[in-house]
C-alpha positions in Angstrom: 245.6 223.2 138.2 249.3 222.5 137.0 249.2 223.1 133.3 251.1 219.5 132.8 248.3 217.8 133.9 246.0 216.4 130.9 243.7 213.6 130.0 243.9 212.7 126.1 240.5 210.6 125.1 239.4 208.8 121.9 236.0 208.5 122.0 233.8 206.5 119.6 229.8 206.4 118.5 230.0 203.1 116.2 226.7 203.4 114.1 225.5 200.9 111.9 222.7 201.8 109.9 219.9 203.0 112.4 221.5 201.4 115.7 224.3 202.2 117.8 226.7 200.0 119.9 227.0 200.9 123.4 229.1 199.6 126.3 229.3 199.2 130.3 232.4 199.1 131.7 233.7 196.9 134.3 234.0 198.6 137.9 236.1 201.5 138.5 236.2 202.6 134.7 236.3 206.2 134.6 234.7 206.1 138.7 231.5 205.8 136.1 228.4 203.5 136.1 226.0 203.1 133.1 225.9 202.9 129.5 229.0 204.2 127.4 230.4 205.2 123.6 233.8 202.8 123.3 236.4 205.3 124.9 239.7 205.0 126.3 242.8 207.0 127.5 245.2 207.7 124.5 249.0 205.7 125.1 252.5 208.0 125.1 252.3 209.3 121.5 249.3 207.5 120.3 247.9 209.4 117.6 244.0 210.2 118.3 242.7 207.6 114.9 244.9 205.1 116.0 243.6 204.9 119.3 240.1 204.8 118.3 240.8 201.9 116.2 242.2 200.1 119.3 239.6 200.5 121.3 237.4 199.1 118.2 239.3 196.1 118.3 240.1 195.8 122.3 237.1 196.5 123.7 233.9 195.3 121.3 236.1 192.9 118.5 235.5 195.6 115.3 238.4 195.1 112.9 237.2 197.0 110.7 235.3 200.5 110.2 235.5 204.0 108.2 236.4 206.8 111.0 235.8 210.0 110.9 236.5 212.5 113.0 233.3 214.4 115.0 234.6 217.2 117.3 237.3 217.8 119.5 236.3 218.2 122.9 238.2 220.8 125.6 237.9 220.8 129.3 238.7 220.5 133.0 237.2 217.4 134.2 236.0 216.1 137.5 240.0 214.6 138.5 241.2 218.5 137.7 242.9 217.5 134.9 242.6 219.2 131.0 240.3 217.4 128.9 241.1 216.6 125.4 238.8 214.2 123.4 238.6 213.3 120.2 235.5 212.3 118.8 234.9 209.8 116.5 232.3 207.7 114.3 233.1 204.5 113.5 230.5 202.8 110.9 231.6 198.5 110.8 230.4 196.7 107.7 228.6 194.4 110.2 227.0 194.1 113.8 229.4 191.3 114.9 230.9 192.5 118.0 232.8 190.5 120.9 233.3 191.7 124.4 236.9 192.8 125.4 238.1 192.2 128.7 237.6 195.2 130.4 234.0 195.5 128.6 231.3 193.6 131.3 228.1 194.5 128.8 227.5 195.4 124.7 224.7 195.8 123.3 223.4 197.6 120.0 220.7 199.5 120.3 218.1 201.4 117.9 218.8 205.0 118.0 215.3 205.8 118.3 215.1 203.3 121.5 218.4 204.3 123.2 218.2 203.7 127.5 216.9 207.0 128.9 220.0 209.4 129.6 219.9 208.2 133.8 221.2 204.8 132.5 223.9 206.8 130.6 227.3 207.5 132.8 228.3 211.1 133.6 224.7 212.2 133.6 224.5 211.1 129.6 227.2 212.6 128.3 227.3 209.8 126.0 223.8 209.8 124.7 224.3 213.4 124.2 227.5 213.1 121.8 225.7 210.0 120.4 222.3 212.2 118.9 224.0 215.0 117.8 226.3 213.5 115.6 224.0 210.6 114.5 220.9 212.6 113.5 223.7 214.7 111.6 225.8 211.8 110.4 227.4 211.8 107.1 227.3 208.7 105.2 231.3 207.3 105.3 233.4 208.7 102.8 235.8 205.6 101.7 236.3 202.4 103.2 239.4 201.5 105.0 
């Protein structure tokens, strides 16, 4: 593996109260089928928050949502490349959501009730991340 070769991720479980907004992506997003957390490559010099406030607004509409930061993620992924993702809550004041472009299905869904971890891409990765960190969630901190 040439050590300039990385992958930077935002990644993003958006919670609101006791559900949690998942998305399927349009073909060929991340060679992936299935139920995802809002993620997206970071842009040249994008810092990690900002980026996961894009892909708030760009993919599912959310303007606005108190962030925090999860985990930070490190390793070689299927394309050979160095992982690095950043992992994020987001918690919206509201459910109103509206599908970005790229975004072909969004749906919230009680945590409890979540689609079983075969309808979740790379092998559930996603509903993984998503219980553990929202059976441990802490309550938001301050608005922004």
């Amino acid at each position: 593996m040439e050590r300039d070769k990385h992958t930077l991720v935002a990644h993003i479980a958006v919670l609101h109260h006791t559900s949690a907004l998942l998305v399927k992506y349009g073909l060929g997003h991340d060679g992936q089928q299935g139920w995802f957390l809002p993620n997206d490559e970071l842009r040249h010099l994008e810092h990690p928050e900002q980026a996961a406030r894009r892909i708030l607004r760009e993919h599912v509409g959310i303007d606005e949502a108190t962030l925090k930061t999860v985990e930070i993620e490190s390793f070689v992924g299927n394309n050979e490349t160095w992982h690095l993702i950043f992992d994020y809550l987001a918690f919206p004041p509201t459910m109103n959501i509206s599908k970005g472009p790229i975004i072909s299905e969004a749906k919230w869904f009680e945590i409890e009730k979540l689609p079983s971890t075969e309808d979740f891409a790379h092998h559930g990765w996603g509903k993984t991340l998503l219980l553990k960190h929202a059976f441990a969630k802490a309550q938001p901190t301050s608005a922004t």
